[in-house]
TORPA-4810 file (N, C-alpha, C, O; in nm, 3 decimals):
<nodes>
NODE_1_12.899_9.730_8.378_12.939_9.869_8.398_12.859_9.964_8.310_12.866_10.087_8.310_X
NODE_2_12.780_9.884_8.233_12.714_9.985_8.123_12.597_10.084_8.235_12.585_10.206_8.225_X
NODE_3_12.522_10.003_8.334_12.435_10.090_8.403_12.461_10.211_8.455_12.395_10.315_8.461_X
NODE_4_12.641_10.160_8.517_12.719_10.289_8.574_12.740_10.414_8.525_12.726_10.524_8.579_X
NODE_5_12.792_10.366_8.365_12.816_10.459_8.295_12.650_10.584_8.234_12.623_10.700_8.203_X
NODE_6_12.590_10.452_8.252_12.442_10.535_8.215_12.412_10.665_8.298_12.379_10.779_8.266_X
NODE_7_12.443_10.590_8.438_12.387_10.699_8.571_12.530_10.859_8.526_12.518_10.981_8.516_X
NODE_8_12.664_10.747_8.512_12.722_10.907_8.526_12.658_11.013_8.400_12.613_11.126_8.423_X
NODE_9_12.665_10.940_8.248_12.623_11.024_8.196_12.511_11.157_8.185_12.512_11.276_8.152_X
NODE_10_12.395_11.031_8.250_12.260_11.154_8.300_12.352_11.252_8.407_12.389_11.358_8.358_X
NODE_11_12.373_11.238_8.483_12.420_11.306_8.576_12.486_11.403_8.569_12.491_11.495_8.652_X
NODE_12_12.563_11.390_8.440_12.704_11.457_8.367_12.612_11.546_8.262_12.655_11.660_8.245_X
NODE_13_12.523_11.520_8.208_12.458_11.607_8.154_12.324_11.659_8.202_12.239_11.675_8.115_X
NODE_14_12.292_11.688_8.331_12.236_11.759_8.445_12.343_11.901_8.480_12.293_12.000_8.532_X
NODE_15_12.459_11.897_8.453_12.531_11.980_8.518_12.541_12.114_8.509_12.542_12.192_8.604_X
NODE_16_12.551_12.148_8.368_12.507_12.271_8.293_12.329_12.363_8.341_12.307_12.484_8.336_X
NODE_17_12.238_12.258_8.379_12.102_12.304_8.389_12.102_12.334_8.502_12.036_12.427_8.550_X
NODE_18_12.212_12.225_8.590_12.194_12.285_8.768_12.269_12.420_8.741_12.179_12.499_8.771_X
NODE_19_12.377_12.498_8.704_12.432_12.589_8.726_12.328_12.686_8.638_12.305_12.804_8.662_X
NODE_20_12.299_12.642_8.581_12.215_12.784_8.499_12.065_12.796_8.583_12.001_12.901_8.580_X
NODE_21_12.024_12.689_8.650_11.889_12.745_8.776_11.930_12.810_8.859_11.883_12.922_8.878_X
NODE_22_12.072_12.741_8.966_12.086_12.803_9.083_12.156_12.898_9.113_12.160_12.952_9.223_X
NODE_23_12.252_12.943_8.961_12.354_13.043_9.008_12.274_13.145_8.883_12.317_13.260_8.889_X
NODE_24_12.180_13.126_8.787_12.155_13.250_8.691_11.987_13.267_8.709_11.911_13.353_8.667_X
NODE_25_11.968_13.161_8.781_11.776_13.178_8.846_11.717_13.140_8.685_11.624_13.209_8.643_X
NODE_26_11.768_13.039_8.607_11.660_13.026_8.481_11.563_12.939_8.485_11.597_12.826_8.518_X
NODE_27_11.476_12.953_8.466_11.358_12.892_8.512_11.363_12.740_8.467_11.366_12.640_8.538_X
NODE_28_11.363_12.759_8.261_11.363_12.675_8.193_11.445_12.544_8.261_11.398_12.434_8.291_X
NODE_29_11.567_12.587_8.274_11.643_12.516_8.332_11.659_12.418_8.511_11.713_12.310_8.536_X
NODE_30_11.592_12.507_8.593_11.524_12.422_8.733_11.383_12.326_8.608_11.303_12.275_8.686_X
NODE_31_11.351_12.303_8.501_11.247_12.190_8.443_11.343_12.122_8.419_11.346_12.020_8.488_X
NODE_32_11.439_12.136_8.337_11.524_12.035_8.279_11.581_11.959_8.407_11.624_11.844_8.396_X
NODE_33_11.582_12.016_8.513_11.683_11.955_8.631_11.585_11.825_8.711_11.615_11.724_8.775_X
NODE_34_11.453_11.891_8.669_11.333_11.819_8.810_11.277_11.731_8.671_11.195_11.643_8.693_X
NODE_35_11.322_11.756_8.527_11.290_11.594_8.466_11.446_11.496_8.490_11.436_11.385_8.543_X
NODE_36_11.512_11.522_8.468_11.647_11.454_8.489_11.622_11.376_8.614_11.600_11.256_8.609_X
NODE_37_11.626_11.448_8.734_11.610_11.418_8.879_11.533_11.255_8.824_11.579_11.141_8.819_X
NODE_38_11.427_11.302_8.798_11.313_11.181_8.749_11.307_11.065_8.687_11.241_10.966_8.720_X
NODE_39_11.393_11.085_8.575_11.452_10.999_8.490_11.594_10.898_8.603_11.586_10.776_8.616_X
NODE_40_11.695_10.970_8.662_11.787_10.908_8.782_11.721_10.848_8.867_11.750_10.730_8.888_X
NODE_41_11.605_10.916_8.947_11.506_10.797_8.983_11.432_10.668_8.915_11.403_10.568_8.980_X
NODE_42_11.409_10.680_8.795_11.353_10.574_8.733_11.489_10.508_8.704_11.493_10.396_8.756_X
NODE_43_11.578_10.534_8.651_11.728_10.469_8.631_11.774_10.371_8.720_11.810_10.258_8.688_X
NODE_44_11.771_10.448_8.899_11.788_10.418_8.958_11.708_10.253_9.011_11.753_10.140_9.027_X
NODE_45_11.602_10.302_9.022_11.506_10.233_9.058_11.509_10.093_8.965_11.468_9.991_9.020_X
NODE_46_11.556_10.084_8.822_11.564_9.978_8.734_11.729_9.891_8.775_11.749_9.774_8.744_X
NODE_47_11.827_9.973_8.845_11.953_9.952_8.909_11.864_9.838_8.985_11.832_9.724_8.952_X
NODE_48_11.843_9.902_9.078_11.812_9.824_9.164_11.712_9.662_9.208_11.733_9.576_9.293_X
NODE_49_11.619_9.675_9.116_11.560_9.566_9.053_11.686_9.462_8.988_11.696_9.346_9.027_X
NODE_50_11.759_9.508_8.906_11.836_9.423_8.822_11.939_9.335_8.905_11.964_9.216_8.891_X
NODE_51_12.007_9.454_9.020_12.067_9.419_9.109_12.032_9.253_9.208_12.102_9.152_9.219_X
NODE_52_11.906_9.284_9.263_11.828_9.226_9.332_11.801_9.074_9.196_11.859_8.971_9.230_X
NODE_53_11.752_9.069_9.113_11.704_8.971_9.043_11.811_8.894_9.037_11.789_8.774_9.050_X
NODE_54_11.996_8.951_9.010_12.071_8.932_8.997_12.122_8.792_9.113_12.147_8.673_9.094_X
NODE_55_12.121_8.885_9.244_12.149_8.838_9.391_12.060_8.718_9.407_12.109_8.615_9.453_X
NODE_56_11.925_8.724_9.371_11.833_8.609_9.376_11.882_8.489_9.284_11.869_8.378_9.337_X
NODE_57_11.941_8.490_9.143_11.934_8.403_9.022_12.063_8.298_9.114_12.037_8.181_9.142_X
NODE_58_12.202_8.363_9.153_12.304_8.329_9.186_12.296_8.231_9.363_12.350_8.133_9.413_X
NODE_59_12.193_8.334_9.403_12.092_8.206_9.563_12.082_8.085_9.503_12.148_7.988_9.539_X
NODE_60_12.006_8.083_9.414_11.904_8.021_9.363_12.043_7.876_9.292_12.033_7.758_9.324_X
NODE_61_12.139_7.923_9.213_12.251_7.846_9.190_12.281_7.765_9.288_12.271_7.643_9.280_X
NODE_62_12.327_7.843_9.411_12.416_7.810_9.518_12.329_7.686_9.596_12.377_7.579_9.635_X
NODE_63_12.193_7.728_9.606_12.138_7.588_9.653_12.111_7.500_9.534_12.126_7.386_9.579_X
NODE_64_12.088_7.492_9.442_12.074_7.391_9.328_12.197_7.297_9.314_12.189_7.175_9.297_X
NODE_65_12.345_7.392_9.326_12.468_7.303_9.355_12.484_7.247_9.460_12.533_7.134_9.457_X
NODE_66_12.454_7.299_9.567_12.451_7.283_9.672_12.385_7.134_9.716_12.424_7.052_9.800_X
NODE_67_12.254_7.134_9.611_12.182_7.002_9.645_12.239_6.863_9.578_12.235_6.760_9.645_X
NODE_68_12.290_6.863_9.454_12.361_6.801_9.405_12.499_6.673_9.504_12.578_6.605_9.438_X
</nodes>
């Protein structure tokens, strides 16, 4: 659950920068949003790898017991 909590946090602290681009037009703040964005993609993207390596290790069990 630690990954989960990772994603909400970025996310949770994105929130303040989205309201100050789209509702006060600050510039600074649409940067802070489109590095964040970036960082949730790379986050993401490491989710998903881990996920997958995960799903493979536990295959990989199931026929090893399996052969037994």
């Amino acid at each position: 659950m630690a990954r989960y909590e990772e994603l909400e946090n970025l996310l949770t602290s994105l929130k303040e920068d989205f309201d100050r681009f789209y509702a006060k037009d600050n510039q600074a703040a649409g940067t802070r949003v489109r590095k964040g964005m970036q960082d949730l993609v790379k986050l993401a993207q490491t989710v998903r790898k881990e996920v997958q390596e995960i799903k493979n290790k536990q295959a990989e069990e199931k026929k090893a017991a399996a052969k037994k």
